[in-house]
C-alpha positions as CSV (number, residue, x, y, z in Angstrom):
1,X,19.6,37.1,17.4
2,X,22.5,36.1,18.7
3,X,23.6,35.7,22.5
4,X,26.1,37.6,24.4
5,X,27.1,33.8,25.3
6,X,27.8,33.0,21.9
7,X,29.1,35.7,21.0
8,X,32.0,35.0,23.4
9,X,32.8,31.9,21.8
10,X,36.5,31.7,20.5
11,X,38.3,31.6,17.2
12,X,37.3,27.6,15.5
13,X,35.4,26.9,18.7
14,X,34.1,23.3,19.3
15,X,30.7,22.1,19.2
16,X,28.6,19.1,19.3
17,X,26.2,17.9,16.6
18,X,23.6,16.7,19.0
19,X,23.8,13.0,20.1
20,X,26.5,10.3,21.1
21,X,26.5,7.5,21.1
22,X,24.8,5.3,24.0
23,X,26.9,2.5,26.1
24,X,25.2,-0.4,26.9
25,X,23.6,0.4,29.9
26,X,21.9,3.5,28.6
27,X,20.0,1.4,25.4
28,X,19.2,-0.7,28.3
29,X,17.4,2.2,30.1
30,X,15.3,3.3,27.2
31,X,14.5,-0.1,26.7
32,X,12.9,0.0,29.9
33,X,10.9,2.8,29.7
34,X,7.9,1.2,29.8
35,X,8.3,-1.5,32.7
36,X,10.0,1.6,34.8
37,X,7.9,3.9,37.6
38,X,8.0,6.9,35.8
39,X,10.1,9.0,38.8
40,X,12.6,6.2,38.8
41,X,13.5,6.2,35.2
42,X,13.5,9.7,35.3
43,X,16.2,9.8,38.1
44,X,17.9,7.2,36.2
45,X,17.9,9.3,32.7
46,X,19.0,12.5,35.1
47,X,22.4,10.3,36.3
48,X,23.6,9.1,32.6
49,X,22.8,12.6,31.1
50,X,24.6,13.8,33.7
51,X,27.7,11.6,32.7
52,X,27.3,13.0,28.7
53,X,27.7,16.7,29.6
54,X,30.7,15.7,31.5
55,X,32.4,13.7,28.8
56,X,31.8,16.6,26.2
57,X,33.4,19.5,28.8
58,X,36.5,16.8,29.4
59,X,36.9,16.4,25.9
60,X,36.9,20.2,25.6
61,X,34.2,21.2,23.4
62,X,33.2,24.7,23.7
63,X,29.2,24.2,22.8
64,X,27.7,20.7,24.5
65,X,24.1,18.8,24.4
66,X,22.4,16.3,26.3
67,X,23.8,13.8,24.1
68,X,20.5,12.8,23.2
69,X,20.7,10.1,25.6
70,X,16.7,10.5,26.5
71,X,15.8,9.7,23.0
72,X,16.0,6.4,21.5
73,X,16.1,8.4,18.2
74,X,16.5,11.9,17.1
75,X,13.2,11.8,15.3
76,X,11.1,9.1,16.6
77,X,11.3,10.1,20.1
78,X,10.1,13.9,19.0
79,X,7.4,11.7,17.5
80,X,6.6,9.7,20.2
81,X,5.8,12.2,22.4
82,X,3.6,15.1,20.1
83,X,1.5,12.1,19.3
84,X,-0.3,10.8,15.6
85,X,2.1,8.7,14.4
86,X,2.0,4.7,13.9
87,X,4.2,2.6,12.7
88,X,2.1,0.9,9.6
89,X,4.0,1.6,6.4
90,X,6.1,-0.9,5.3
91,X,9.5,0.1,3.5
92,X,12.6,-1.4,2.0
93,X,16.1,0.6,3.0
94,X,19.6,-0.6,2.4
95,X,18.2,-4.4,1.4
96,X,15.6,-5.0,4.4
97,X,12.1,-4.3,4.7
98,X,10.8,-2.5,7.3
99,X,8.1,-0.6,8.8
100,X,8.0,3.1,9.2
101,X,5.6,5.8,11.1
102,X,3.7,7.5,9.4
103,X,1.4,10.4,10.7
104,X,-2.2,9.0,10.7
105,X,-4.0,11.1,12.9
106,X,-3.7,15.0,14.2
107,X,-1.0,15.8,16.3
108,X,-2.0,15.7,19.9
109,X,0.6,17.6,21.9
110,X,-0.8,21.2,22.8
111,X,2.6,22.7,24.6
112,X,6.6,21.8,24.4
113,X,7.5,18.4,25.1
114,X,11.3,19.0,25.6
115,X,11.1,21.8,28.1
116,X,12.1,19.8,30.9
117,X,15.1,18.0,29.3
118,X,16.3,21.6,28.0
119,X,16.3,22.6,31.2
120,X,18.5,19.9,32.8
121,X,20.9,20.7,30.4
122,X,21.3,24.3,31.1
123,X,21.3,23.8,34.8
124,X,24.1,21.0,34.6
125,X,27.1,22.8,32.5
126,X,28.1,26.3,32.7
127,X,29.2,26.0,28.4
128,X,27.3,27.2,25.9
129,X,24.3,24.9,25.1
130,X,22.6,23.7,22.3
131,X,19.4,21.9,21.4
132,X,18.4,19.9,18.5
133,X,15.0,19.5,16.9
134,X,14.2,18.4,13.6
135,X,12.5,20.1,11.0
136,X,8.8,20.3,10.0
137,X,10.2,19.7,6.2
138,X,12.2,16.6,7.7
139,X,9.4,15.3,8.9
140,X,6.6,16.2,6.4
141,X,9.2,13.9,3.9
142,X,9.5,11.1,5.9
143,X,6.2,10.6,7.8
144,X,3.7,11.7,5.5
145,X,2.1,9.3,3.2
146,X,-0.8,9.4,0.5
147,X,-1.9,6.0,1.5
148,X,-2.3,6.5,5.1
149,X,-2.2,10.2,6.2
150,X,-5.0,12.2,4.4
151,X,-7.7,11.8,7.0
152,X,-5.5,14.0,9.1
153,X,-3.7,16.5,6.9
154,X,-5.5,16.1,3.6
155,X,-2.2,17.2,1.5
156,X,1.8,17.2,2.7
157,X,1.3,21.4,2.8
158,X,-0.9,20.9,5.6
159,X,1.7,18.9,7.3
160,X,4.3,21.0,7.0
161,X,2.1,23.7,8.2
162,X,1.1,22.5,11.4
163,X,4.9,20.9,12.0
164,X,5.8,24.7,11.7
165,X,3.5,25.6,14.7
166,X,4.3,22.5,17.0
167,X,8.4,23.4,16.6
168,X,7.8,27.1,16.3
169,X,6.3,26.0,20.9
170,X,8.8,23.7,21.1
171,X,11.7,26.3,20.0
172,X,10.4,29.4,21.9
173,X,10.5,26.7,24.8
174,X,13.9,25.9,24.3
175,X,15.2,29.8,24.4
176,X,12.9,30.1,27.8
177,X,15.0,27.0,29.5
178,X,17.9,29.1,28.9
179,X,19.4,27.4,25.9
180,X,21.7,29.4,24.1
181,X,21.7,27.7,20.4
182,X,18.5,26.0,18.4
183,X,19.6,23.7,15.8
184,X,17.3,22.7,13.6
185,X,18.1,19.3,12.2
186,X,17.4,18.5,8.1
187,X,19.0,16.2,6.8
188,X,16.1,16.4,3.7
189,X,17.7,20.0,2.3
190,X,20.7,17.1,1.9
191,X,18.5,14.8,-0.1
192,X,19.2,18.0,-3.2
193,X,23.1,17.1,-3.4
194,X,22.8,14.1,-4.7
195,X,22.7,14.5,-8.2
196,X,21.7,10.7,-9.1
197,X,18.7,10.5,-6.6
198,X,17.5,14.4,-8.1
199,X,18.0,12.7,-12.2
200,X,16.9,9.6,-11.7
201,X,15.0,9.2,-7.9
202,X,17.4,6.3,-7.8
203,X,18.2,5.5,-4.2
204,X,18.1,2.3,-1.9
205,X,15.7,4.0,0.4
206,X,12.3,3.5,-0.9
207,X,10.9,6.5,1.0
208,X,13.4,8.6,-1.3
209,X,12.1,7.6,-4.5
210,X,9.6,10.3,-5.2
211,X,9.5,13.5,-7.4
212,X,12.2,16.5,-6.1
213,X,11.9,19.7,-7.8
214,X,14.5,22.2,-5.6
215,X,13.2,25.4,-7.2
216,X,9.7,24.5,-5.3
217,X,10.9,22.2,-2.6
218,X,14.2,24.4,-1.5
219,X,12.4,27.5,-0.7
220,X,9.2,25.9,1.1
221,X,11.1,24.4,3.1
222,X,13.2,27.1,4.2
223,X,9.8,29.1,5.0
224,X,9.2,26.6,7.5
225,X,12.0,27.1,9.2
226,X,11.4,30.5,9.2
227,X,8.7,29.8,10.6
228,X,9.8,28.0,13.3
229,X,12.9,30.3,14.8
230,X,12.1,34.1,13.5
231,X,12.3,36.7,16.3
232,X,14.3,33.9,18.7
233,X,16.8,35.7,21.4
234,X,19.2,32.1,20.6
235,X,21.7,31.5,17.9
236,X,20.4,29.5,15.3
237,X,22.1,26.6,13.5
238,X,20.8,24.7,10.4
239,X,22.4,20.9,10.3
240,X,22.5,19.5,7.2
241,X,24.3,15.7,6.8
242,X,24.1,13.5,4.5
243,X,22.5,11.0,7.1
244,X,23.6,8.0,9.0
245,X,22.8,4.4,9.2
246,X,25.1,2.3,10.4
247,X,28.0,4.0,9.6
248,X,27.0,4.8,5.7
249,X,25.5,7.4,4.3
250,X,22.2,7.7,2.6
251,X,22.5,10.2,0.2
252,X,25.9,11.5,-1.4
253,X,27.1,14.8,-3.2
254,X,28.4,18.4,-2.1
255,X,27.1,21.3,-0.8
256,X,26.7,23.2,-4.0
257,X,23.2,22.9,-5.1
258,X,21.9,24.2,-2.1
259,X,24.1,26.6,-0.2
260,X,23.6,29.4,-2.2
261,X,19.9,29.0,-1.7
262,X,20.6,29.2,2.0
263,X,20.7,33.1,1.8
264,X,16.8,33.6,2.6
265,X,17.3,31.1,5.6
266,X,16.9,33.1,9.0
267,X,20.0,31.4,10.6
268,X,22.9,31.9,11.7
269,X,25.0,29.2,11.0
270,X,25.0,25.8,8.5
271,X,26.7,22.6,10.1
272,X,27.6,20.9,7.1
273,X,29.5,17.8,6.7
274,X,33.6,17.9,5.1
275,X,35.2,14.5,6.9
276,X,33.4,11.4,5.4
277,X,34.2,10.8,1.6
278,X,31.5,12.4,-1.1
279,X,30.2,14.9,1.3
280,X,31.3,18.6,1.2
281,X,34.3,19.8,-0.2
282,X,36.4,23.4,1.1
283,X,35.4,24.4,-2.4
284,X,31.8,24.6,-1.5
285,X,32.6,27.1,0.7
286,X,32.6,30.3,-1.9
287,X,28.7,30.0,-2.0
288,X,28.2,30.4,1.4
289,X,26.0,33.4,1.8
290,X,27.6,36.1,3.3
291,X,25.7,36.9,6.4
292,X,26.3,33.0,7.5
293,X,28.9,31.3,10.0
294,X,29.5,27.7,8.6
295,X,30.3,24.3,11.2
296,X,32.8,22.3,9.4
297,X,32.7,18.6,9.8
298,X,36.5,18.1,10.5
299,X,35.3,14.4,12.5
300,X,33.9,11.2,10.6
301,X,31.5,9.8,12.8
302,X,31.0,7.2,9.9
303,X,34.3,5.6,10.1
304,X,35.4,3.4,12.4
305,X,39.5,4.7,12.3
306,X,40.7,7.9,13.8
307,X,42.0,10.8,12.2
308,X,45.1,12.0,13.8
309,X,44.9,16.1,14.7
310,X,46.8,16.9,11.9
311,X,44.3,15.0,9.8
312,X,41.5,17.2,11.6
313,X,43.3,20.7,11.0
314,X,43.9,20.2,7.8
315,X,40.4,20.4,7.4
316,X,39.9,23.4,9.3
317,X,42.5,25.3,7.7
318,X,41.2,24.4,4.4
319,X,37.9,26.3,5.2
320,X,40.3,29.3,6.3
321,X,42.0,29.6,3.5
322,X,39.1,30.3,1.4
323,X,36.2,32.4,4.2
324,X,37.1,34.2,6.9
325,X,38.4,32.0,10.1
326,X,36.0,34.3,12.0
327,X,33.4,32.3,10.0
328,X,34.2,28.8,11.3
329,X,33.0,26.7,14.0
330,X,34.6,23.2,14.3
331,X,32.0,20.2,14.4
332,X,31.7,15.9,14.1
333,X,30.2,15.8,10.0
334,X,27.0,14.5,12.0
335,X,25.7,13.0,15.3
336,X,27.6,9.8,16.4
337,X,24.2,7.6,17.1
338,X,20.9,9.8,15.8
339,X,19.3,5.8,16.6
340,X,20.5,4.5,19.7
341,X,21.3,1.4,18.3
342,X,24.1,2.6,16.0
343,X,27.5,1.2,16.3
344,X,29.9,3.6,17.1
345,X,31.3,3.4,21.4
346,X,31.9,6.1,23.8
347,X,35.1,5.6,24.2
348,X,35.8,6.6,20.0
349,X,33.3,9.5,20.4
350,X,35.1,10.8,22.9
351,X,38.5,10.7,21.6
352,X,37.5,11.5,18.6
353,X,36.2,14.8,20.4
354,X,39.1,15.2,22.3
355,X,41.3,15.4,19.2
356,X,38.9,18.1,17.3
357,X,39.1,20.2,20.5
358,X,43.4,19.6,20.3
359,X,43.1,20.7,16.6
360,X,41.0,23.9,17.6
361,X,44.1,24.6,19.8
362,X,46.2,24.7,16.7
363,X,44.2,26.5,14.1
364,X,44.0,29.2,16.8
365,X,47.4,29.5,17.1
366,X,47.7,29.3,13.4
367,X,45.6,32.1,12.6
368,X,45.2,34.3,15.2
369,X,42.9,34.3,18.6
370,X,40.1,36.4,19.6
C-alpha cells in the first residue's frame, strides 16, 4: 500500500539506492566497533549518519537513506546481527580466494535488529525515507551450503523459509519507525540475465556456479518476498543490479528474462539498472508489468568518470518515450559502496547525485509536472 508521502512525490523524482560510500573516518569507525564503549560508538555512528542525510537533501534527492553508514556491508552486517553465520567456506571470486559465511547454526535474533537505526532516520530528515534489507532468496543463495549448513536447516527450502519470517519482523519494524518505502535488495533475481552463467554456470564467482532453473527458482523466490512485505502500509521497491565489486559487475545481461515474471511480485516498484554497459536497456522496458513503477539507473556508480546532465536525461527520457513518465523514478544503477571498503569517494557520490537531481529538473520540464 502506498503512502500519502509517496504519493506526493513528483514527476522523475530522485532517490537513493541505499548506501554511499564511506570517507575515511567512517571505515575507521566501524573498524572500531569492537574496542569502542558501546554508548560512545553509538553517539559517534549518530554524528556521521547525521552528515549522510544531509549530503543526500543538498544534493536534492527527493527519497534519502541512512547511507548505510552503520553497516560495514549491506549483507554481512544484517548477518552479523540475526546471528548463525561463520565465516568457514572458502571461495575463489574475481582471481582470489577467500572465505565466506555461511549459516551454520539457527538464526538467533527473536525481534528486529534495525528498528533503532530506522528510526534515526525518520526523526533526522523531513523527505521521504527508505530502507534497505536484503532478501531471504539473496541470502538462502549465498550463505547456504551442503557442506556446512544442514544441521541447522536440513535443505536451502528451510532456509528461505525461516529468512522469510526474520525479514517479514524486521519489515513490519521498519513501517512502525515511520519509514515510508521498504526496499528489498536481490541482486540473485539478477543472477537470471546473464545468459552465459544460466547455459553454461560459467562465472568467476565460484558461489555462482551451481544449477539455475528460472521456471522453479524465479517464482520461489518471489513468494518469499511476498512473504516478507504483504499487507505493509509502505511503498515497496524491489532492487535488482547486477552487483558490485570494486567497481565491476558480477553478472551481465538485460532485464528481459525476468521482468515479465515480476507481475506476481507484491511490489510497487523495480530499481533496475540502465547506466553501466551490459545492464538494462530502454527496450526492456515493454515487459514491465503493468501495475509496476520502474527506478531507472540514469547514474554509474561503477565508473569512475562523470556523466554530464545531458548524459543522465538522455536516459530518463529514453524510458519516457516508451512507459508512461508517471512510471519513472530516477535512481544511481546500484549502491555506491554495498562493502564499506569499495572505492568510489563522497565527494563523486555526491555530485554524481547532484547532477541526477539537475536532470530530474529537466525531464520535468520536458514532459510535464505533477
Amino acid at each position: 500500500m502506498k503512502t500519502a508521502r509517496t504519493k506526493q512525490l513528483p514527476l522523475f523524482h530522485t532517490q537513493v539506492i541505499g548506501s554511499l560510500p564511506r570517507p575515511a573516518a567512517v571505515r575507521e569507525l566501524l573498524a572500531r566497533r569492537e574496542s569502542m564503549p558501546a554508548r560512545e560508538y553509538e553517539r559517534a555512528l549518530d554524528d556521521v549518519v547525521r552528515f549522510a542525510i544531509r549530503l543526500q537533501e543538498l544534493a536534492g534527492l527527493d527519497v534519502v537513506s541512512d547511507g548505510e553508514w552503520r553497516r560495514t556491508h549491506y549483507i554481512g552486517e544484517f548477518l552479523r546481527r540475526i546471528g548463525g553465520f561463520e565465516q568457514v567456506r572458502p571461495f575463489q571470486h574475481a582471481g582470489e580466494t577467500k572465505l565466506t559465511d555461511v549459516v551454520v547454526r539457527k538464526i538467533s535474533a527473536t525481534g528486529p535488529v534495525w528498528s533503532r537505526d530506522a528510526e534515526f532516520l525518520v526523526e533526522n530528515t523531513t523527505r521521504v525515507t527508505k530502507f534497505a534489507i536484503p532478501s531471504p532468496f539473496l541470502i538462502a543463495i549465498r550463505y547456504w551450503h551442503e557442506d556446512f549448513s544442514t544441521d541447522a536447516y536440513p535443505t536451502f527450502e528451510h532456509f528461505v523459509e525461516h529468512l522469510t519470517e526474520v525479514l517479514r519482523r524486521e519489515a513490519q519494524a521498519l513501517v512502525d519507525a515511520g519509514v515510508d518505502i521498504v526496499q528489498i535488495d536481490d541482486p540473485a533475481l539478477t543472477y537470471f540475465c546473464d545468459r552465459r552463467l544460466m547455459d553454461s554456470g560459467d562465472s568467476h564467482d565460484d558461489r555462482l556456479r551451481r544449477e539455475w532453473n528460472i521456471d522453479r527458482q524465479f517464482p520461489d523466490a518471489v513468494n518469499a518476498i511476498n512473504g516478507v512485505v504483504d499487507g505493509l502500509e509502505a511503498e515497496i521497491h524491489l532492487h535488482c543490479c547486477h552487483s558490485v565489486y570494486r567497481r565491476q559487475s558480477d553478472v551481465h545481461g538485460d532485464y528481459k528474462p525476468i521482468l515479465p515474471r515480476l507481475g506476481s511480485a507484491h511490489i510497487d516498484r523495480v530499481n533496475i539498472e540502465f547506466a553501466y554497459h551490459d545492464t538494462g536497456v530502454p527496450d526492456d522496458l515493454k515487459l514491465l508489468p503493468e501495475n509496476l513503477g520502474v527506478g531507472m539507473g540514469v547514474v554509474d556508480v561503477r565508473g569512475e568518470s562523470l556523466q554530464s546532465v545531458e548524459e543522465i536525461e538522455a536516459i530518463g527520457a529514453a524510458g519516457a518515450e516508451i512507459i508512461a513518465p508517471t512510471r519513472i523514478a530516477l535512481n544511481p544503477d546500484c549502491g555506491f559502496a554495498p562493502d564499506f571498503g569499495e572505492p568510489p569517494t563522497i565527494d563523486e557520490a555526491f555530485e554524481k547525485l547532484s547532477r541526477m537531481c539537475q536532470a530530474a529538473a529537466r525531464l520535468r520540464t520536458r514532459f510535464g509536472s505533477t
